[in-house]
N, C-alpha and C positions, 0 to 999 in steps of 0.2 A: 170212379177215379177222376175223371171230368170231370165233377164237380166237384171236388175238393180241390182241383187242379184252380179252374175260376174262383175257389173263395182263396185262395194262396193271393193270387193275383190282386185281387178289388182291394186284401188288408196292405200288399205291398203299396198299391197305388195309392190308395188315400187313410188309410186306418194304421192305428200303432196303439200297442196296449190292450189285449185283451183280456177279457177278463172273464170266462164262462161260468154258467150253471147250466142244467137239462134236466127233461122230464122226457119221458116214454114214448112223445111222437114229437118232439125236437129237442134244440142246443141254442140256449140265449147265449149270449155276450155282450157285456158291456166293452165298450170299446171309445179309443179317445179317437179321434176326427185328427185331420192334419191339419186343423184351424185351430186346434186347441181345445177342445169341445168334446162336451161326452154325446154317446151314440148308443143305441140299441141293437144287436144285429141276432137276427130268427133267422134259426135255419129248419126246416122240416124235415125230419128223418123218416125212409123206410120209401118201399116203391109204391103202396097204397096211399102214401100221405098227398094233398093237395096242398093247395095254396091257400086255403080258407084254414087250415089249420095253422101254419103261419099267422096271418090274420087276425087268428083270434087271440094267440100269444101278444099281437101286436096290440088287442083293444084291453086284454087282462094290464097289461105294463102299463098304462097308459088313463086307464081308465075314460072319468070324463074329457081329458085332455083332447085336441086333435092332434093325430099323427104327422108328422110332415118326413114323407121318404127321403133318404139321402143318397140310397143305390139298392139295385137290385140284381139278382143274379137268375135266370131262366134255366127251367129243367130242359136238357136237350137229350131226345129223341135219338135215335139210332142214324137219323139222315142227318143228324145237327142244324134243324130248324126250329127257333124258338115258338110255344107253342103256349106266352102269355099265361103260363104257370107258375109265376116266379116262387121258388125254394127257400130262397133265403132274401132277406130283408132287413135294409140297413135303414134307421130308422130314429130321428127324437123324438116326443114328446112336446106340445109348444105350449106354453104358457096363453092364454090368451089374453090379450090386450085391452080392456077395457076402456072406451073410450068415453074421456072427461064429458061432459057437454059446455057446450064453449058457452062462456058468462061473457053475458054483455057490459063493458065499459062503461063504468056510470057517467052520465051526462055531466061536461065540470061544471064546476058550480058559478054559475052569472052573479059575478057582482054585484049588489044594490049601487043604482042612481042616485049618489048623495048631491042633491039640491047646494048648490053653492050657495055660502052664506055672504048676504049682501052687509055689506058693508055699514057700518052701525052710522046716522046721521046725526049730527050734530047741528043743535042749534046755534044760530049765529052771535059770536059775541055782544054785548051790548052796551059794555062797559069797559074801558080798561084805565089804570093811574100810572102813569110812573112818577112816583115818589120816593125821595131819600136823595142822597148828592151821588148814588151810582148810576144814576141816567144819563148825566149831564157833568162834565167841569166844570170846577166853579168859578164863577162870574161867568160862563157859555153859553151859546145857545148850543153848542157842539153833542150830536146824540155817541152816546157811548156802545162798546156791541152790548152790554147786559141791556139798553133800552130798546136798540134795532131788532133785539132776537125776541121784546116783548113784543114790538109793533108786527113786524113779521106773522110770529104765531095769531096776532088780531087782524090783519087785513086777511090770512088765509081762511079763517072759520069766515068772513062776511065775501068770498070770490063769490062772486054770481049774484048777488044780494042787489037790488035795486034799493038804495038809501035814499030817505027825501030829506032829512040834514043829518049832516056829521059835525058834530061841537066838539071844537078844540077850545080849551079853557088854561091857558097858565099864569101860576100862583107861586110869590114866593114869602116868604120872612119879612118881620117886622126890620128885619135889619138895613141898615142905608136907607138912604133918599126914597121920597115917593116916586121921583121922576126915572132913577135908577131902575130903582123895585119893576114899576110898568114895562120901561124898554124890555127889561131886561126878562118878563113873564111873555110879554109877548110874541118876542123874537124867539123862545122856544115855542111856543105854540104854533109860528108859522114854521121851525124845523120839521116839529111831526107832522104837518099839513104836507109838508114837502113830502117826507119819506112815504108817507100813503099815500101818496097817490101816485108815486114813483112804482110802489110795490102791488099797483093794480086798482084801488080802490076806488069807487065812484061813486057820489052823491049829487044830487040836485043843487043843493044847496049847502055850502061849506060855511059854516060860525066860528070863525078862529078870532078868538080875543087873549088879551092878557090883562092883568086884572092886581097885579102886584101883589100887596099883601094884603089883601080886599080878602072876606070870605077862610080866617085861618078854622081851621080842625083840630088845633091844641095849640096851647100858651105857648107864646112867642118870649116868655120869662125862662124857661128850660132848652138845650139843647134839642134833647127829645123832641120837643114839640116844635124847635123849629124847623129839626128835617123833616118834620112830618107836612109843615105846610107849605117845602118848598116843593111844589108837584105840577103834572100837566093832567088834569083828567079826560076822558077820550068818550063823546056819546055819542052812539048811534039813536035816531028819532025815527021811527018809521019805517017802510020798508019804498 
């Protein structure tokens, strides 16, 4: 009567939903938990039964699994001192846990050292014309931007260049006077001597002539061929 008295009590306390079967030396129960959870609960029947009979109910249910107790209830003795017999046994089954083996984090991946790429070298102009009447207005020695942005692009390729002469040479048209013609080749020729050297350029030796219409490149009977000889040519000699 005690101990049916203690199993009343343990299903108030924490168990709800039972759910039995039995066999000949005890009473299973499936039972939910007050966590929510199913439970096993052995009970041993009869006054010759032990604890080891429980037990084995508990290793049949459960099989290879490991048991993990949830409570337990002791046979008491006539003086009511527990006597490490327990009766009944409440009880899951645990899943066991299988532990991953922890993977090592591949090393990230080191970038390749791409070599900067040096910059492509260019050799130094050694020539340049400006020819045609967009260099220059006509009758001027005045440089226009289309001729400053050639001179430009030619004193940059020769920066750093030690020159031992630079020949300035200007040429115009049969057209007008000789004396014309001259002033008027030469006084461009000392413009672009100005502008280079303005824009960095150095040589040992400067040869600025003008030359009028000395020296044409096509017939001076055609348009064509007079804008082609009205020009200033530009040498570099040497280094």
């Amino acid at each position: 009567m005690f101990f049916r008295m203690l199993t009343a009590i343990a299903c108030a306390a924490g168990i709800a939903g039972c759910t039995s079967y039995s066999g000949p030396t005890h009473n299973t129960d499936i039972v939910t938990l007050a966590n929510g959870t199913q439970a096993y609960r052995v009970q041993c029947l009869g006054l010759l039964e032990t604890s080891k009979t429980c037990m084995a109910e508990v290793k049949r249910i459960c099989g290879d699994k490991p048991a993990m107790r949830v409570a337990s209830v002791e046979r008491m003795p006539a003086d009511l001192t527990p006597d490490n017999d327990p009766r009944e046994i409440t009880f899951q089954c645990v899943t066991a846990v299988v532990e991953q083996p922890v993977q090592s984090k591949p090393a990230p991946a080191v970038a390749p050292v791409v070599a900067p790429i040096a910059a492509p070298v260019h050799a130094p102009a050694r020539k340049v014309t400006l020819q045609g009447d967009t260099n220059f207005a006509v009758g001027s020695a005045t440089l226009t931007p289309a001729a400053t942005a050639k001179l430009d692009d030619f004193a940059a390729s020769n920066r750093g260049v030690d020159i031992e002469r630079l020949t300035i040479a200007g040429y115009t048209d049969s057209t007008g006077s000789a004396e014309l013609n001259n002033r008027l080749s030469a006084a461009r020729a000392r413009s672009v001597q100005s502008y280079l050297a303005t824009a960095g350029m150095r040589a040992s030796k400067w040869d600025v002539q003008g030359y009028g219409a000395a020296s044409p490149v096509a017939l001076n009977t055609t348009a064509v061929g007079r804008t082609r000889n009205r020009r200033v040519e530009i040498q570099v000699d040497g280094k």
